[in-house]
N, C-alpha and C positions, 0 to 999 in steps of 0.2 A: 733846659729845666732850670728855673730860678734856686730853686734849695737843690742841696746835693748834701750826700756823706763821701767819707775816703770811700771806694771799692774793698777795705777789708780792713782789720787791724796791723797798724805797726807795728810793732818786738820793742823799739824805741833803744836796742843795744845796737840797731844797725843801720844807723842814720845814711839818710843822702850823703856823698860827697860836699863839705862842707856846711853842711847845718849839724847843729851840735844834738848829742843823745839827748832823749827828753828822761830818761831811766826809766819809764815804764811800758807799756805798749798803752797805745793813742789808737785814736782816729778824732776824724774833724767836722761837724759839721757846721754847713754852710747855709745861709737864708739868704736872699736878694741878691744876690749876684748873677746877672746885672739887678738893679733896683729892678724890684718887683713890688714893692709894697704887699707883702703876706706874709704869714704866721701858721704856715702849716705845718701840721707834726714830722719828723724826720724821724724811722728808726735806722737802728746801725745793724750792720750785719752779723750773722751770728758770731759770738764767741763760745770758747769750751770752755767747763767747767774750771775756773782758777784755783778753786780750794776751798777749804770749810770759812776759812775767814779774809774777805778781802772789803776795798773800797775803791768805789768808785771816783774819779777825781772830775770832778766838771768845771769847764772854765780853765783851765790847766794852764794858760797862758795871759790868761787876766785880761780879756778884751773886755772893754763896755758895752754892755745890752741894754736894750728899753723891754719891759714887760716882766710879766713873772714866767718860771718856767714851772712844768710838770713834766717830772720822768717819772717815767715805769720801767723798770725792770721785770722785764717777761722771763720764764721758763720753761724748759718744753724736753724731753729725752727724744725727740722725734725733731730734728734739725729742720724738715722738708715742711712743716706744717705752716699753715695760713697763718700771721699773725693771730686773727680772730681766736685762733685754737691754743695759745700758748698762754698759759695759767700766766698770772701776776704776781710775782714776788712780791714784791715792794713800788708805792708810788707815795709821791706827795709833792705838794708844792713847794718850790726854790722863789722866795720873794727879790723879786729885782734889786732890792736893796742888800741882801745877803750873795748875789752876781757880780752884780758889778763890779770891775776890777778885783774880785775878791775866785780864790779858788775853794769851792765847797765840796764837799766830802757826802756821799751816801756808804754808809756801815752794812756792809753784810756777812749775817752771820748763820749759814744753810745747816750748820748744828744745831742749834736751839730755835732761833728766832722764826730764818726761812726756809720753805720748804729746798729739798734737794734733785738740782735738775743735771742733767748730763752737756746742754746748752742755755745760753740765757741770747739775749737782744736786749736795747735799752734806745727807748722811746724819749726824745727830750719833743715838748710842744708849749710853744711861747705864747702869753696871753695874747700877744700884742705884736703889731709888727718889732722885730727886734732891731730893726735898721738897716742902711744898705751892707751889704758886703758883709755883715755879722759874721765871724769862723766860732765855732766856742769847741776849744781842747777837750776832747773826755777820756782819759786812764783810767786806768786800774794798776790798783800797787803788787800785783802779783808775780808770781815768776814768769818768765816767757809764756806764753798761749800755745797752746798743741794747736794744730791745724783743726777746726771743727769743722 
């Protein structure tokens, strides 16, 4: 398969042997590799609930991309459902020019702003081929992740 994510979230407090903590938990996703020339959407595997207030880090490692991206932030208290089925927190477009080498931030706030899920998932989809071998870092600034 040309796109891929990690198999699960990182801790980012218990690095590989030899690569340094990144402080928060990660995961990676990937597009062309090998070259593939596409831009299809990637989501990530479930994560639990972090807390009333967290963010998102995309980009986490500053790689350059081509295109714009769109993430969603999905919700769901039912871990096992079909994407299709899991409510939408939060989406919007991330303009290539706000990516590029640059690490951007989505705010969430499941107190006031968004609603309140037991799991979420997070959807990135590139306008545009994003390039061969593209990885783009995505954390979250929260405490360790429970197992969801």
């Amino acid at each position: 398969m040309a796109n891929k994510i990690s198999d699960k979230w990182y801790s980012g407090q218990n690095p590989t042997p030899g690569n340094a903590s990144t402080g928060y938990p990660s995961i990676v996703y990937t597009w062309n590799d090998p070259d593939d020339n596409n831009h299809t959407a990637v989501t990530s595997p479930v994560f639990a609930y972090p807390g009333r207030y967290f963010s998102i880090i995309i980009n986490g490692d500053a790689a350059t991309t081509a295109g714009d991206y769109v993430y969603t932030l999905m919700g769901s208290n039912n871990r096992e459902l079909a994407d299709a089925k899991w409510d939408t927190v939060k989406t919007a477009t991330i303009n290539n020019a706000d990516i590029t080498e640059l690490t951007t931030f989505v705010e969430v706030n499941t107190e006031n702003d968004e609603g309140f899920f037991k799991f979420y998932k997070l959807k990135l989809d590139p306008s545009a081929d994003p390039g061969v071998g593209i990885a783009i870092k995505v954390g979250i600034n929260a405490p360790a992740l429970n197992k969801g």
